[in-house]
N, C-alpha and C positions, 0 to 999 in steps of 0.2 A: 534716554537711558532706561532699561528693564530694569524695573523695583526689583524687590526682592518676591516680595508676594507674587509679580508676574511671573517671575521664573519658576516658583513653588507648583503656581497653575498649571504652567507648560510641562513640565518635567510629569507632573502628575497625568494631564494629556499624553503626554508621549508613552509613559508608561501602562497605561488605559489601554491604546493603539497597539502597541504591542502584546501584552496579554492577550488582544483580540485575533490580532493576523496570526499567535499561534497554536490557538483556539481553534481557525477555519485550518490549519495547516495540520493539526492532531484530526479533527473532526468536522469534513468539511460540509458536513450537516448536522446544523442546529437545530433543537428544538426549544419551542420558547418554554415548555414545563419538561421536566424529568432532570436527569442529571447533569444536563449541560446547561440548566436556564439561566446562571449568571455569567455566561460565556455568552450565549446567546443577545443578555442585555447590552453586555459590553461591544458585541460585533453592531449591534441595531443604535446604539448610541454613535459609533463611528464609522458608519455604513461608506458614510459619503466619500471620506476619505479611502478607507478601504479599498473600495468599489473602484476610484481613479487607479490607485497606486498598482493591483493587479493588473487590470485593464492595460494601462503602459508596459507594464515591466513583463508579463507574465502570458495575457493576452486570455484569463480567465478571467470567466464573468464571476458576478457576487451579487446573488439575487439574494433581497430579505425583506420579507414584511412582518404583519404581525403576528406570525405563526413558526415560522420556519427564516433558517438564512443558509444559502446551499452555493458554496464556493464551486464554479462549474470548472474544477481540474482537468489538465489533460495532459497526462504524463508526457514529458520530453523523449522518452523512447516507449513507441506505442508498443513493443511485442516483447515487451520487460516480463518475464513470466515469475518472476523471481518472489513477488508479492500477490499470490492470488488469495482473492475470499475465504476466510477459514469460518470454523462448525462453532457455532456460540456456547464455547463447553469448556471445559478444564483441557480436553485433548489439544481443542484448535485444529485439527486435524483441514489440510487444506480441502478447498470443494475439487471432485470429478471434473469433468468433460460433463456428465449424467446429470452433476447438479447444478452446473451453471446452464444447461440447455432447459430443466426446469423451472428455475430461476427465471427465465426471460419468458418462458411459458404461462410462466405463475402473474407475473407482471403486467401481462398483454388479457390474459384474463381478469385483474382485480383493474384493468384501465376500465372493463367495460363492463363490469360489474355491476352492483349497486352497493349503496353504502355499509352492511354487514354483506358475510358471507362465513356458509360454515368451510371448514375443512373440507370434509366429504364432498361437498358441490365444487368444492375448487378442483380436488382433483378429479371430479368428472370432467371438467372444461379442458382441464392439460389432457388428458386423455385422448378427447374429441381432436383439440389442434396437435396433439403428436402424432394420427393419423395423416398427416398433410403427406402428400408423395416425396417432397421433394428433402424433407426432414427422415422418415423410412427409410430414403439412397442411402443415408448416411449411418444406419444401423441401428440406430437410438430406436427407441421404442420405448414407450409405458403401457403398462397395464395394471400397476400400485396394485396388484394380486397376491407377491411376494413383500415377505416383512424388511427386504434390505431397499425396495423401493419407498417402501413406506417412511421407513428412516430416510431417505434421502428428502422425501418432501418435505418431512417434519427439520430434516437441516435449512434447508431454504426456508419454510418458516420464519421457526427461531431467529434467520437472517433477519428477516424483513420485521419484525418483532424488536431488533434491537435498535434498528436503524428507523423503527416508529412508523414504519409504512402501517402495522397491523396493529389494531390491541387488542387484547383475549380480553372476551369479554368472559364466556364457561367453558370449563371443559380444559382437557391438560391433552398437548400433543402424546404422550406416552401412552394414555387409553389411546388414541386413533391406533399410532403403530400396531398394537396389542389385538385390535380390532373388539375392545370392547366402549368404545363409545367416538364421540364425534367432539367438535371444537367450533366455539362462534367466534368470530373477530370483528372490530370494525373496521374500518376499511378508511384511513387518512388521506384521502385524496390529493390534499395537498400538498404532502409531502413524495408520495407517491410521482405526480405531476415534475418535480423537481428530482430526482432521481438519473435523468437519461442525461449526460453533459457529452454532447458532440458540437460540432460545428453544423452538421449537415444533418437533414433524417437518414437515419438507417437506411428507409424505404426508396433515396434518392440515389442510391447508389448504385453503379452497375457493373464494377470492376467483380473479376471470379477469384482471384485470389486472397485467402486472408490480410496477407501484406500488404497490397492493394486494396484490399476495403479498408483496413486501418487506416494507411494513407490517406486516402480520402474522407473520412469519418473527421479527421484530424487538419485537414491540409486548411493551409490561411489561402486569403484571397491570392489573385495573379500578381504576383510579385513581380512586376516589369519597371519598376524605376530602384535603382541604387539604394534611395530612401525606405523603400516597402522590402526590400532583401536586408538592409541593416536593421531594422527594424524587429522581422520575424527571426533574423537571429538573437539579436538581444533577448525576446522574450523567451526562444528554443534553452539558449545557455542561462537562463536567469532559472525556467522549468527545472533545470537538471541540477543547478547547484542550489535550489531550493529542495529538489525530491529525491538527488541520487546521494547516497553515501559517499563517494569520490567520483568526479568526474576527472576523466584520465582524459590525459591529449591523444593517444594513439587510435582515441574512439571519437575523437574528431576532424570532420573534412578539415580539407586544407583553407576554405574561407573561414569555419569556425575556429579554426584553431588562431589564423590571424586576427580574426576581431575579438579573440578572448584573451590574446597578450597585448593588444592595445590598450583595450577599456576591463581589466582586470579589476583595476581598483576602485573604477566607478561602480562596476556591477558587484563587487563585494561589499562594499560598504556603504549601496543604496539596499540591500540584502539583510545587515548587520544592525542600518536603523532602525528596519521594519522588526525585525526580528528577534535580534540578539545574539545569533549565531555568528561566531568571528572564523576569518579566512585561515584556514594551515594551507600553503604554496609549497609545493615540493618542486624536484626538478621530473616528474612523473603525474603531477596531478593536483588537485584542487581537494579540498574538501571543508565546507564550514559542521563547524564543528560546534555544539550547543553547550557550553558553560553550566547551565540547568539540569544540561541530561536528564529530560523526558521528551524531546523532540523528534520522538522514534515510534518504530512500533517493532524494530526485533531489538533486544539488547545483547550485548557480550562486553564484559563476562555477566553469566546469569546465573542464578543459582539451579541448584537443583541438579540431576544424575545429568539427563541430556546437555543442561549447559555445561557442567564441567567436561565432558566428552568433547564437545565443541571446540571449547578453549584448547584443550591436550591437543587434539588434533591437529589445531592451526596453530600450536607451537614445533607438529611430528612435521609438518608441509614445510617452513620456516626453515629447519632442520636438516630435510632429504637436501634440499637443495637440486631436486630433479623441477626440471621442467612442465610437467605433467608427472600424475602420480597415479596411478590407476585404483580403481577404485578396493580390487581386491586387497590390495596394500592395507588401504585404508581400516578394513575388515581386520585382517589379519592386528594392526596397533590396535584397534578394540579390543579383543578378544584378550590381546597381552593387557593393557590398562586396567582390563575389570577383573584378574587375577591382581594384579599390581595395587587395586582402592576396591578390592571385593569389601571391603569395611568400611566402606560409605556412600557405595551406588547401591540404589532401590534393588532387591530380590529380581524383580522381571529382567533388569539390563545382565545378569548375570549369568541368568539362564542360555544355554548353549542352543545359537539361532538367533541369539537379540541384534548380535554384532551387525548384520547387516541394516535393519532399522537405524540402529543409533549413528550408522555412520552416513547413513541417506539424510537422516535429521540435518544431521554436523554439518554437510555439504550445504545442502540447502541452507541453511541457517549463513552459511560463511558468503555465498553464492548472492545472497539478498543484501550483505552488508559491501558488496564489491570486493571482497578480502580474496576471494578465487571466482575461476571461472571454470565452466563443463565444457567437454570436448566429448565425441564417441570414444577417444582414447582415454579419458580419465579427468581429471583434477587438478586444469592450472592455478598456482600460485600466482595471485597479484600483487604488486608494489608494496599496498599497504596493508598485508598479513605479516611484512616484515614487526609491524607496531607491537607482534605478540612474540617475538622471537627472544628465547629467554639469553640475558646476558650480552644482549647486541645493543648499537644503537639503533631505535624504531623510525620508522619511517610517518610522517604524520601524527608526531607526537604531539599530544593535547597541550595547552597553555594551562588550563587547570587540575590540576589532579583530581581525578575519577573522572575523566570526559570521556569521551570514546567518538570516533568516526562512527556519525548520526546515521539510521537507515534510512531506506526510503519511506518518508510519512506514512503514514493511513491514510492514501491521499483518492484512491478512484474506487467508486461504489459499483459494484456489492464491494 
């Protein structure tokens, strides 16, 4: 029979365990000092379990010693664009094409580095490897000659800066931009090391198309017995209802769709232990949904001019009741709403010309939480944007009040 005290232990265990797997699921790199170090203790205290429980369920690794602990994510839909690397600033503004091609540039130089480097010598090296031919075909080019290059490096930077790859030791990126001084850093190797989470090297790969390299970057061993196919599905649909805001049936094969109405409730509430996140089942979709509400990285509703634009929006889509809604539409409720709260959005969204940002934001912003979806014709409405529709009953309505359909984590680096 479990004493009392045993139970205090276990309960206290379990809630340890948890704090940690949602630690690696906010931040799926630790560092043992700076602002995640008591998140860090708690993952390296229950590594071991951790370590199994992804591995089964998930089929990500969870490497951690005594510096770093680096959950090796790998999103369930690899060409999700929904969630790319944003600028370490107040904007968040997401990265280019320009700066994620820098980014890997900047990366493949500080591997082979040495332990400081300044700025200036970094971007000599990207420089050197952007002449490659086969990179050129593609139109990219640097020459960090102009001051919007310079800010693009200094964004990648500041990336790697946050995420601990670098630490300034003198010197402030703003002089570099400015062109009146330079920047040292040191150069963390072993977080850096921990950084690239595939299955396969890049370098092994020989497929030409992007979908095709994803695929394969991502792809599990030859699934040739029953067991190794139920198997890579279980872990496929556990990725998605761990990192998607809603996973919808209509966006699953017909095998997935059968092995996620059989073992629904297994895979929810081996989900729900780890985690705390509990299942909303519609007749359209899935979605665990976080009671704590901070197991995100986009919110709605949020404060502020752009959030309230967000929400309005995805109550005007609720509303049309058009199937796709094109985006000029969109523009057009802007322009009315910021006559309609000209007395309490910011000066800039009111100015004539904002309309089209704020409703590119709103999209996107709704696009990331699974609420709609983009087409070349416009802005379909999904399922669960019914949840904002004013005076209706919602679809994926929270068990707690103030919950909200989770986004997809901050889960793949950058």
């Amino acid at each position: 029979m479990t004493t009392p005290l045993a139970e205090v232990l276990e309960g206290q265990h379990a809630a340890e365990r948890r704090k940690a797997a949602r630690a690696l699921l906010k931040q799926p790199l630790l560092l043992a000092h700076g602002a995640h170090a008591d998140e860090f203790r708690l993952v390296r205290r229950h590594a071991s379990e951790l370590r199994e429980w992804f591995d089964r369920n998930t089929g990500w690794s969870l490497q951690v010693d005594a510096e770093t602990a680096r959950l090796g994510k790998i999103p369930g839909v690899p060409d999700d664009a929904t969630h790319p690397a944003r600028e370490v600033t107040r904007s968040g503004a997401p990265f280019t094409r320009r700066r994620y091609v820098l980014l890997c540039l900047a990366l493949a130089a500080l591997e082979r580095g040495e332990a400081q480097i300044a700025l200036g010598r970094l971007a000599g090296q990207i420089m050197l490897d952007a002449k490659d031919p086969q990179l050129a075909a593609t139109g990219i080019r640097f020459t960090l000659d102009r001051r919007d290059e310079r800010l693009d490096l200094a964004a990648v930077v500041r990336l790697l800066l946050h995420l601990g790859v670098l630490r300034r030791v003198a010197g402030d990126e703003d002089a570099y931009v400015s062109g009146a001084g330079d920047v040292l850093y040191d150069v963390e190797r072993r977080v850096l090391a921990g950084l690239l989470s595939t299955r396969r090297g890049p370098s092994t790969i020989r497929a030409e198309t992007l979908d095709a390299r994803l695929a394969e970057l991502s792809a599990e061993t030859a699934l040739d017995s029953d067991e190794l196919r139920f198997r890579a599905m279980r872990r496929s649909l556990t990725r998605r209802l761990l990192d998607d805001p809603v996973v919808y049936y209509d966006e699953l094969t017909d095998a997935e769709l059968g092995y996620l109405t059989r073992q629904r409730g297994f895979l929810t509430a081996r989900i729900n232990e780890l985690t705390g996140l509990v299942a909303e089942v519609r007749a359209e979709g899935i979605a665990m949904v976080d009671p704590e509400d901070d197991l995100t990285d986009v919110r709605m509703p949020e404060s502020g001019t752009r959030g309230h634009v967000t929400l309005l929006l995805a109550e005007y889509l609720t509303a049309v009741g058009s199937p796709v809604v094109p985006m000029a539409d969109l523009e057009r409720r802007v322009v009315e709403l910021a006559a309609e709260h000209s007395g309490f959005w910011s000066r800039s969204a009111r100015e004539p010309g904002a309309e089209g940002d704020l409703a590119e934001q709103a999209v996107a912003r709704l696009a990331a939480l699974g609420l709609v979806a983009r087409t070349t014709a416009g802005v379909v409405p999904r399922p669960a944007l019914a949840r904002y529709a004013v005076g209706e009953t919602v679809l994926l309505e929270p068990r707690t009040a103030g919950t909200q359909v989770p986004a997809q984590r901050k889960a793949y680096l950058p």
